[in-house]
C-alpha positions, 0 to 999 in steps of 0.5 A: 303752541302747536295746534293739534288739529294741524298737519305738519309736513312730516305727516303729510308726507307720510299720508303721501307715501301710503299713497306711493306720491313721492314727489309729494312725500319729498316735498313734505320732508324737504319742508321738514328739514328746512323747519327742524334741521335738528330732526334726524327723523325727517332727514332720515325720511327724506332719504328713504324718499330719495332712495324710491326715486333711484337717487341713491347717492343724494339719499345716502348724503341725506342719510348722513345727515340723520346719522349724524344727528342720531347716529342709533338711527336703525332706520338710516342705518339700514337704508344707507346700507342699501342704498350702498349695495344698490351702488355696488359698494357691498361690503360697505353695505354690510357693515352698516348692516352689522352695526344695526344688528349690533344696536337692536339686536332683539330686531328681527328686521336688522337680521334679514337686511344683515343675512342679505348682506352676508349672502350678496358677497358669498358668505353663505354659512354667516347668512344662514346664521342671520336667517335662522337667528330671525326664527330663534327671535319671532315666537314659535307660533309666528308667520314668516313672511315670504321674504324671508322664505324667499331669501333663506330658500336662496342661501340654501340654493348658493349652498346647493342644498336644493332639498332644503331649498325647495321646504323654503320656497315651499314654505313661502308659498304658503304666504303669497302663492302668486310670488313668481320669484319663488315660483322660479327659484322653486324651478330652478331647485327641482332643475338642479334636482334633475326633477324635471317635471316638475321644474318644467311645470313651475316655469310654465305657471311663471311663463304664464304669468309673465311671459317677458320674465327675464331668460324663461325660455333659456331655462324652459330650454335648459329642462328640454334638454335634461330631458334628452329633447335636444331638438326642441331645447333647440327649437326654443332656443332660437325662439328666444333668440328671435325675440333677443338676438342679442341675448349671449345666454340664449348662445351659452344654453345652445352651447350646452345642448349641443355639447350634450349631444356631442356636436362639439364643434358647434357647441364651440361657435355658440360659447364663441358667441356668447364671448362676442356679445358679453366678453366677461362671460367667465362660464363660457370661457370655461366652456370654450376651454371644454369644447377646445380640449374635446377637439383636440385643440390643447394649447387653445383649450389651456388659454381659456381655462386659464382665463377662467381660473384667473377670474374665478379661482374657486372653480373646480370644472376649470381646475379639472378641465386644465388637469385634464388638457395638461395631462393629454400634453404629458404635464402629468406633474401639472395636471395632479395639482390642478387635480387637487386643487379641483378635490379641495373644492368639490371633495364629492365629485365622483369623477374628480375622485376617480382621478384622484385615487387614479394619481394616488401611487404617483403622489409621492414620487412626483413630490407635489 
């Protein structure tokens, strides 16, 4: 009989991992595996263990094995589904997610790591549902972490539906004041809601905070120049391009403020910049398509929207941009289809509705 006094290995390496000493955590679960191999909960420990010292594809391996063993295991399950979106097999990840969700389904854990699931592979609306499935679950009076603010706050900016946005990071704020995620998420939300500002004084109390946040002065840059400052949008530009020369999205900001004062030519070599140092930029393509077409380089201009929509489909800028180049080569046929197809996406542009409404008496006689 076990004496109660002893220490085995699985709480010895708990006690390890409270202390974040992984190494040691893994040596104790390793133990335990090797002592119980019937134990899905210490092979399920070892893997999380293995997922905190990056070896993901060990950990899954292991995860497996607790799977087996257990395969209602809601734990492993969670984690081998992260380890998964780690390795950028997101889908996969998912339905490990889903298969939680469906086994504990009164878990509000399960929900967040599913909404996650959904958000990374662009199904919005199903990650919303997730998040607000969470709410319906913790009881009125209960505190959401800001996690969760966090993570809903951003399914709502890939919705773009800033306003409801910013409540969330608002609400996460609440919870941890000096999280610099929702600082800048809560920047970006006020950028896209031309509350300039006010977006500029949430960069700065990131910029303060860390001033090595990744691309701040891009997005410093980018305010300045809603503000109609170009020159000193410029300024930190080159800035931040002193710091990284190599950084193509320093090129893109400077493409779009010089685009914005109508030096197309120039805004042109930055977006053929920012292609050099990252050819998979597909919003630059997108642009040098704009910047090509306002140069009256219309042949040019198709080559590079067409590459756009050929990566991104669901483009409506890159749709309207090939209806307009179209239209300036006489391919009035053509140029409505691409026309449409940029309605169908973004039905409340005004200037995509504007040239729709221009095309409507032609509809029928072109039979598109």
């Amino acid at each position: 009989m076990k004496n109660p006094d002893e220490r085995d290995d699985i709480h010895l390496g708990r006690e390890s991992l409270k202390r974040k000493n992984y190494t040691g955590a893994l040596q104790h679960f390793s133990q335990a595996c090797s002592n119980e191999p019937e134990n899905a909960e210490a092979w399920y420990l070892k893997g999380y263990v293995l997922s905190r010292l990056e070896k993901y594809k060990e950990s899954i391996d292991t995860l497996n094995v607790a799977l087996q063993l257990d395969p209602t295991c809601i734990p492993a399950l969670l984690e081998k589904g992260w380890n998964l979106g780690v390795l950028e097999d997101t889908h996969t990840a998912l339905s490990y997610f889903i298969r939680a969700s469906e086994l504990a389904p009164t878990e509000p854990m399960v929900w967040h790591y599913r909404g996650f699931g959904h958000y990374v592979i662009d199904e919005d609306e199903e990650a919303l549902a997730c998040f607000e499935k969470i709410e319906q679950l913790c009881p009125p009076q209960a505190e959401k972490s800001a996690k969760f603010w966090l993570c809903k706050g951003n399914v709502f900016f890939s919705m773009k539906l800033y306003e409801q946005a910013l409540l969330c990071f608002d609400e996460g704020l609440k919870k941890d004041p000096q999280n610099l995620d929702l600082w800048f998420q809560k920047a970006i939300s006020l950028y896209e809601l031309e509350r300039t500002d006010d977006a500029f004084n949430c960069y700065v109390k990131v910029l303060q905070s860390d001033p090595h946040w990744p691309d701040i002065w891009f997005h410093i840059a980018g305010v300045y120049a809603q503000m109609g400052e170009h020159e000193k949008a410029l300024e930190l530009c080159q800035k931040a391009l002193d710091r990284n020369p190599g950084n193509g999205l320093i090129w893109f900001c400077m493409g779009l403020t010089y685009d914005d004062m109508k030096q197309y030519q120039k805004a042109l070599e930055c977006f053929h910049r920012t292609i050099t140092l990252d050819p998979t930029y597909v919003d630059a393509w997108k642009w040098k398509g704009h910047e090509l077409y306002l140069l009256g380089q219309y042949t040019k201009s198709l080559y590079w929207f067409n590459k756009s929509l050929k990566a991104d489909g669901s483009d409506s800028d890159s749709w309207f941009g090939k209806g307009e180049t179209l239209e300036k080569i006489q391919n009035r046929k053509k140029a409505f289809v691409c026309f449409r197809k940029a309605f169908e996406l973004d039905p409340h542009d005004e200037e995509i509705q504007e040239k729709i409404q221009e095309y409507q008496p032609f509809d029928r006689e072109m039979n598109v």
